[in-house]
N, CA, C and O of each residue as an XYZ file, in Angstrom:
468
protein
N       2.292    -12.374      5.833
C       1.934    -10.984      5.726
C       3.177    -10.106      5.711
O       3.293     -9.152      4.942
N       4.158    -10.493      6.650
C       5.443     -9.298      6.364
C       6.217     -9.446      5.055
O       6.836     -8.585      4.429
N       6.008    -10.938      4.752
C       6.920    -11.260      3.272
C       6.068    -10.535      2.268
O       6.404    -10.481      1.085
N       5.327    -10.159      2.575
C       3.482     -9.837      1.311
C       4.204     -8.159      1.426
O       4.362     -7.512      0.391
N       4.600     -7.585      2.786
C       4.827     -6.239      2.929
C       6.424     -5.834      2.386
O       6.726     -4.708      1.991
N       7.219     -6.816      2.446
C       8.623     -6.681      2.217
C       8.834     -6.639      0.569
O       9.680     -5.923      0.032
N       7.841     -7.605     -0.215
C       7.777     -7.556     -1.510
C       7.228     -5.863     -1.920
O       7.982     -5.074     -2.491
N       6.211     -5.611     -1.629
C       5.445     -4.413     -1.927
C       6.507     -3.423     -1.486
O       6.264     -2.413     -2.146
N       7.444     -3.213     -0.798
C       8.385     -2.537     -0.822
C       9.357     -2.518     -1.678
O       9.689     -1.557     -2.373
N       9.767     -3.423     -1.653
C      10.401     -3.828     -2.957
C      10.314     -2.856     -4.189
O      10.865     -1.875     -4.687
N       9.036     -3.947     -4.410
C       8.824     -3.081     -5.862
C       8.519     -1.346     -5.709
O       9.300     -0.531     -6.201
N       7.744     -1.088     -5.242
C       7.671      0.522     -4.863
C       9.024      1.319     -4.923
O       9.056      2.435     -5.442
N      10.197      0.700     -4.356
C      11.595      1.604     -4.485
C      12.070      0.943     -5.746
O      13.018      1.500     -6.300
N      11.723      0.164     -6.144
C      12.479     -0.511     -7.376
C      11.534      0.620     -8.630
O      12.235      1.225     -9.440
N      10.335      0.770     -8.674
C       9.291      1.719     -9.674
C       9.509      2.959     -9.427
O       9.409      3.809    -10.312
N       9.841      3.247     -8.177
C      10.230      4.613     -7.888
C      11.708      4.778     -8.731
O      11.819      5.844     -9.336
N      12.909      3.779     -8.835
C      13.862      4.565     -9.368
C      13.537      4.444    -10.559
O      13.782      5.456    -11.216
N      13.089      3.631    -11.108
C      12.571      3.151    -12.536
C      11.769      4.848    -13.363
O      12.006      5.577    -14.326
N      10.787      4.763    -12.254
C       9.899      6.535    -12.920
C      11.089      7.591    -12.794
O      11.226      8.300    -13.791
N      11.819      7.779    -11.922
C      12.931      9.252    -11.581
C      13.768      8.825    -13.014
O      14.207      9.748    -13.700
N      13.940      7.680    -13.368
C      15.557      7.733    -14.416
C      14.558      7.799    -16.113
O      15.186      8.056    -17.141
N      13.391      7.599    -16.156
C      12.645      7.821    -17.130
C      12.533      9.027    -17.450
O      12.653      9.465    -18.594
N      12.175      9.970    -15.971
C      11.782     11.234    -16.012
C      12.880     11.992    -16.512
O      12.889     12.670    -17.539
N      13.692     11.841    -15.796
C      15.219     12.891    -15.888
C      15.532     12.298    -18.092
O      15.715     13.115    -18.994
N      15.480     10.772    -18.265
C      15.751     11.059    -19.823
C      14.650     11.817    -20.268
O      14.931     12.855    -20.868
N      13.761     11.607    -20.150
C      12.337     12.813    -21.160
C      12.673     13.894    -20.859
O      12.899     14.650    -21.803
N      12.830     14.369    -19.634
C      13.379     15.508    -19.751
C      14.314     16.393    -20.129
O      14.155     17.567    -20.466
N      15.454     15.661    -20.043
C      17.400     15.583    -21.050
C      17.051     15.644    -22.362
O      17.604     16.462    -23.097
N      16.172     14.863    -22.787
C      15.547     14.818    -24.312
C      15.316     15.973    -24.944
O      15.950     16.545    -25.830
N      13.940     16.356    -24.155
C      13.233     17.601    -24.133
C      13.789     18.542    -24.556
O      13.611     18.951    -25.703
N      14.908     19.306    -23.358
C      15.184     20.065    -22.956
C      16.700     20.482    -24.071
O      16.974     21.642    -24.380
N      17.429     19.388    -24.478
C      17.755     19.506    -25.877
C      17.455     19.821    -26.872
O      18.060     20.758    -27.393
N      16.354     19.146    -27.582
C      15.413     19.727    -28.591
C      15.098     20.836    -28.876
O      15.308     21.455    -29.920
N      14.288     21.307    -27.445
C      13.959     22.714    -27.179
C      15.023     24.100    -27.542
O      14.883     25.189    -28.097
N      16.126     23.353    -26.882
C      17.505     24.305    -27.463
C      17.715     24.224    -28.264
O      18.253     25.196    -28.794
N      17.478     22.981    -29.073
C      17.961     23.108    -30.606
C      16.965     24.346    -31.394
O      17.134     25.400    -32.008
N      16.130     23.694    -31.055
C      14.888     24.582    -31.739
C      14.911     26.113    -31.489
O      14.616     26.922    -32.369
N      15.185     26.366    -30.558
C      15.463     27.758    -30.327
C      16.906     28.335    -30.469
O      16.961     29.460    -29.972
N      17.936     27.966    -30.926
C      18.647     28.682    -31.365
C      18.555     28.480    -32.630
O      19.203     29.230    -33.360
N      17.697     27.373    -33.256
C      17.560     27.760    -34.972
C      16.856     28.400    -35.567
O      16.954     28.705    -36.756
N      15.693     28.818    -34.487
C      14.768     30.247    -35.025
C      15.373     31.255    -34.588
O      14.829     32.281    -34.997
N      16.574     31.515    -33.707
C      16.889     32.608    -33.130
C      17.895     34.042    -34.334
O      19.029     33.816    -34.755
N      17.279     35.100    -34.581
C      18.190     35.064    -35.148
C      19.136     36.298    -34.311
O      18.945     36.613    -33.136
N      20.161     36.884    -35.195
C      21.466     37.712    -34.852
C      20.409     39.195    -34.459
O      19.187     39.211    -34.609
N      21.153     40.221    -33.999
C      20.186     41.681    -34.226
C      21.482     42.462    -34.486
O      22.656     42.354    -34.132
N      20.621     43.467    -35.412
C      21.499     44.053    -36.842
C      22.718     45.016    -35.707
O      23.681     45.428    -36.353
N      22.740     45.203    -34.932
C      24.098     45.606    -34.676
C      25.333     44.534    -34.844
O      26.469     44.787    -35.245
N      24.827     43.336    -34.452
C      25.487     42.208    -33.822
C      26.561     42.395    -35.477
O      27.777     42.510    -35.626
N      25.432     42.352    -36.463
C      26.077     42.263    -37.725
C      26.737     43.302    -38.603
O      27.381     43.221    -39.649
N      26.419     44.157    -37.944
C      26.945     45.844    -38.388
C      28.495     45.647    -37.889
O      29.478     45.854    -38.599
N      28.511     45.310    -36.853
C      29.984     45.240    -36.242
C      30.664     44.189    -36.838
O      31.759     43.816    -36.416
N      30.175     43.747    -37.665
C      31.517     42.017    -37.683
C      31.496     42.990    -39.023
O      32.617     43.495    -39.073
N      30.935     43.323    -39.798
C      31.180     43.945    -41.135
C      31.859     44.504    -41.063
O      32.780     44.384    -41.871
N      31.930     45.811    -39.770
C      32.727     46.788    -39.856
C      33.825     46.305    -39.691
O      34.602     46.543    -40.615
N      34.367     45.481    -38.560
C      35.421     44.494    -38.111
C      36.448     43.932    -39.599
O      37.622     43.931    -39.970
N      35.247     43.550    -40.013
C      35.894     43.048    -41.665
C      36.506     43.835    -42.149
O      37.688     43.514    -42.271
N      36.071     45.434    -42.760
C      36.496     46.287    -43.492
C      37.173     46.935    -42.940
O      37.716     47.668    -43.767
N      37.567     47.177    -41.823
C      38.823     47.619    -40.855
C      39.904     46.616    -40.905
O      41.047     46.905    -40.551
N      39.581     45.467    -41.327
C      40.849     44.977    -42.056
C      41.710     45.626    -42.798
O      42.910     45.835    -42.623
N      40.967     45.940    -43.679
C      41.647     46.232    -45.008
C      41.653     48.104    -44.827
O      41.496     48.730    -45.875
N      41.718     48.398    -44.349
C      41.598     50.192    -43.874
C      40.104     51.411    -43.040
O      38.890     51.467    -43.238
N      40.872     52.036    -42.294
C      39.470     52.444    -42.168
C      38.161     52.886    -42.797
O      38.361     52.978    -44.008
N      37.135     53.143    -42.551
C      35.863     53.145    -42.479
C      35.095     54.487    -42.143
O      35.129     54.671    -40.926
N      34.344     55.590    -42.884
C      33.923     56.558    -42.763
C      32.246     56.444    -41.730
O      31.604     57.016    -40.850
N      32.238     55.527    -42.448
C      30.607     55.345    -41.655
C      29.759     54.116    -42.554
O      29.945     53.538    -43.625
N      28.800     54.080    -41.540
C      27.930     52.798    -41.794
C      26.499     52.631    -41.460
O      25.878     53.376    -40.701
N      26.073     51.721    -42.007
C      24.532     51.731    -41.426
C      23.914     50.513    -41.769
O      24.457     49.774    -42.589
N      22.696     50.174    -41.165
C      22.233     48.635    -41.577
C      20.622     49.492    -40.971
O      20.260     50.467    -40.314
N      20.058     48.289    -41.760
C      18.194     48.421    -41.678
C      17.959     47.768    -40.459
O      18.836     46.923    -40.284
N      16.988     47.809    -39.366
C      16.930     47.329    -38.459
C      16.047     46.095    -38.756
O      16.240     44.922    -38.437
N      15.001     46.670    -39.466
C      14.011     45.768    -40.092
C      14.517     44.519    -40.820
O      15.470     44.725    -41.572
N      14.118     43.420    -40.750
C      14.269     42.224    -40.837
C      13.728     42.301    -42.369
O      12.775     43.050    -42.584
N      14.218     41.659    -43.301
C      13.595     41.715    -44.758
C      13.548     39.779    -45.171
O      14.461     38.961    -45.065
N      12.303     39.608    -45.581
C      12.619     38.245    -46.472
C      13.271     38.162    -47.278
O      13.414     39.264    -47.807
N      14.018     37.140    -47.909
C      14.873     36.880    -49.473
C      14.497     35.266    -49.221
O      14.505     34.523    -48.240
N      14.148     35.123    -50.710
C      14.319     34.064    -51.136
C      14.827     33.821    -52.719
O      14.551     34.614    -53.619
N      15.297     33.089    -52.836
C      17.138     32.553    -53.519
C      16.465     31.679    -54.189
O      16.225     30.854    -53.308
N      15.871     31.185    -55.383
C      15.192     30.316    -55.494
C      14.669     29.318    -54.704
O      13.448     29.243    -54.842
N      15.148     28.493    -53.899
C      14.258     27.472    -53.277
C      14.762     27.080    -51.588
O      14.538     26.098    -50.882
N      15.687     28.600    -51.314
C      16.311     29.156    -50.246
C      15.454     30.307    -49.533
O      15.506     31.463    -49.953
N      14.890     30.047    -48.753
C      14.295     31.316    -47.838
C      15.145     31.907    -46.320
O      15.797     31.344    -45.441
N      14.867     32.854    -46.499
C      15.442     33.582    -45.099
C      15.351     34.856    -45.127
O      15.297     35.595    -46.110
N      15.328     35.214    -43.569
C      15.554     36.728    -43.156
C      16.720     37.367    -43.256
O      17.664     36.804    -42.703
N      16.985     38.614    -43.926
C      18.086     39.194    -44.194
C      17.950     41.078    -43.598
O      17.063     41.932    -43.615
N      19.497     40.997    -43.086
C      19.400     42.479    -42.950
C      19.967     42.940    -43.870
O      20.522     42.142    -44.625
N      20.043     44.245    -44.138
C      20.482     45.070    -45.612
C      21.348     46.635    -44.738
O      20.827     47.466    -43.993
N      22.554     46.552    -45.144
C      23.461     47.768    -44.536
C      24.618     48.199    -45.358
O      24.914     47.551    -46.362
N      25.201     49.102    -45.054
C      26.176     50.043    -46.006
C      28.098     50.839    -45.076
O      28.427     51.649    -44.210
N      28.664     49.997    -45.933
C      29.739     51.067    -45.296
C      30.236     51.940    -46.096
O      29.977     51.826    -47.294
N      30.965     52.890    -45.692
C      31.199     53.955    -46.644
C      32.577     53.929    -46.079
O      32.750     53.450    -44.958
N      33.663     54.453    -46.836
C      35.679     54.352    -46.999
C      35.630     55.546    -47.705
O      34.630     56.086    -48.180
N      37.306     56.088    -47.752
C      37.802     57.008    -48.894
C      38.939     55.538    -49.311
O      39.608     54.721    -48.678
N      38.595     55.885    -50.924
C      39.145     54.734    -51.554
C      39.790     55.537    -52.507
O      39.019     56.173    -53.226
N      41.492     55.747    -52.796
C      42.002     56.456    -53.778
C      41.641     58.175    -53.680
O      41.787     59.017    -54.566
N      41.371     58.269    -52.948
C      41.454     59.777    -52.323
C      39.552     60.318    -52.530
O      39.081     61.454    -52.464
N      38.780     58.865    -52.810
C      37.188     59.619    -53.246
C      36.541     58.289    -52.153
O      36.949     57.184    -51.795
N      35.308     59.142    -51.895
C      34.432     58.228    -50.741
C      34.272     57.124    -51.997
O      34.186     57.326    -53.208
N      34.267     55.785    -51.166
C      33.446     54.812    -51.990
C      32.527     54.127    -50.971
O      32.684     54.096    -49.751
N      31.655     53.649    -51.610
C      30.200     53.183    -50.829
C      29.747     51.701    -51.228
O      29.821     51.211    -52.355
N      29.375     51.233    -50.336
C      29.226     49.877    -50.454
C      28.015     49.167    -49.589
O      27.797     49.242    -48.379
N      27.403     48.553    -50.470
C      25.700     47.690    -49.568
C      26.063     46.582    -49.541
O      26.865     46.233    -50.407
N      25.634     45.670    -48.592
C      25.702     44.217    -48.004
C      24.124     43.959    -47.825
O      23.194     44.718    -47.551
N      24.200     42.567    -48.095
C      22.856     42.075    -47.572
C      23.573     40.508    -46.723
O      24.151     39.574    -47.279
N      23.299     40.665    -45.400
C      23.537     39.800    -44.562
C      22.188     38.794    -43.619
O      21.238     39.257    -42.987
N      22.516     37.506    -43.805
C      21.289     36.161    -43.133
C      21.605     36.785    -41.696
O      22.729     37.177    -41.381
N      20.522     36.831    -40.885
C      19.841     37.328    -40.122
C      19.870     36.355    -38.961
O      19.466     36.597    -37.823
N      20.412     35.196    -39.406
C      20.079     33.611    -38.721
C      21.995     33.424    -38.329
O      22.491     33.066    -37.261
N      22.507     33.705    -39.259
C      24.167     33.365    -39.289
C      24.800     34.707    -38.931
O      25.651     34.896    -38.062
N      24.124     35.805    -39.922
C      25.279     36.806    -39.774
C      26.453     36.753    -40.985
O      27.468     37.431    -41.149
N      25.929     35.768    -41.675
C      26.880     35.701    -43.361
C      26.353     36.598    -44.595
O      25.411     36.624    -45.387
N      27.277     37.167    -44.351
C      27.513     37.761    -45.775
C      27.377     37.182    -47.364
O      28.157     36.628    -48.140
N      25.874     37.639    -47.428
C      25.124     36.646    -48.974
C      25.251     37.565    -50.181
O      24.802     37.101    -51.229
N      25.748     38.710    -50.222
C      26.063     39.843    -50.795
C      26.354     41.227    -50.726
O      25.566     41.990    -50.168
N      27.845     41.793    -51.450
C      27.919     42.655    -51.102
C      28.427     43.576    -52.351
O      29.274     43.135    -53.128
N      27.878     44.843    -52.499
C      28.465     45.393    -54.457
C      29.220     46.951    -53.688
O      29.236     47.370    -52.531
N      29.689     47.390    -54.773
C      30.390     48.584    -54.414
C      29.060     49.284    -55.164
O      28.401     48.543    -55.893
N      28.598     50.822    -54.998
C      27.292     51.913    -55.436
C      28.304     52.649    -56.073
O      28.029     53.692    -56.666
């Protein structure tokens, strides 16, 4: 009977570490995924991207003013979909304002187009 009780112990701490090191990987698993997944639906918010633009074009000289849509817009690129924001900086270029629209991914924050008006 104690050898009958010493076995059953046994195994009980032996299943017990067995379930904790199962648990903790499903959960490590999980809990990865989950992050993946959520920073790939996550996207930028249009200041985030107003500023790296502006950042950009303050490279190359200052900047009169600017603006971006707050609203999230679809584009799709032929067989490319995504959310895009749509914004504008404005410069004196050669002594006359010049004006300029961007349309920036919403997901990256890249610059998918930009024309001079």
């Amino acid at each position: 009977m104690i050898k009958n009780k010493k076995n059953n112990k046994e195994f009980y701490q032996h299943g017990l570490t067995t379930g904790i090191g199962i648990g903790l990987t499903v959960g490590a698993i999980s809990g990865a995924a989950l992050t993946y997944w959520y920073k790939k639906k996550k996207t930028l918010s249009a200041d985030d991207i107003l500023e790296k633009v502006k950042a950009d074009f303050l490279q190359e000289g200052p900047i009169e003013g600017s603006w971006i849509h707050f609203k999230k817009e679809p584009l799709q690129k032929f067989a490319i979909k995504s959310k895009v924001y749509t914004g504008g900086i404005s410069r004196i270029e050669d002594g006359e304002l010049s004006q300029y629209e961007f349309v920036a991914d919403a997901y990256t924050g890249t610059i998918l187009d930009i024309y001079r008006l």
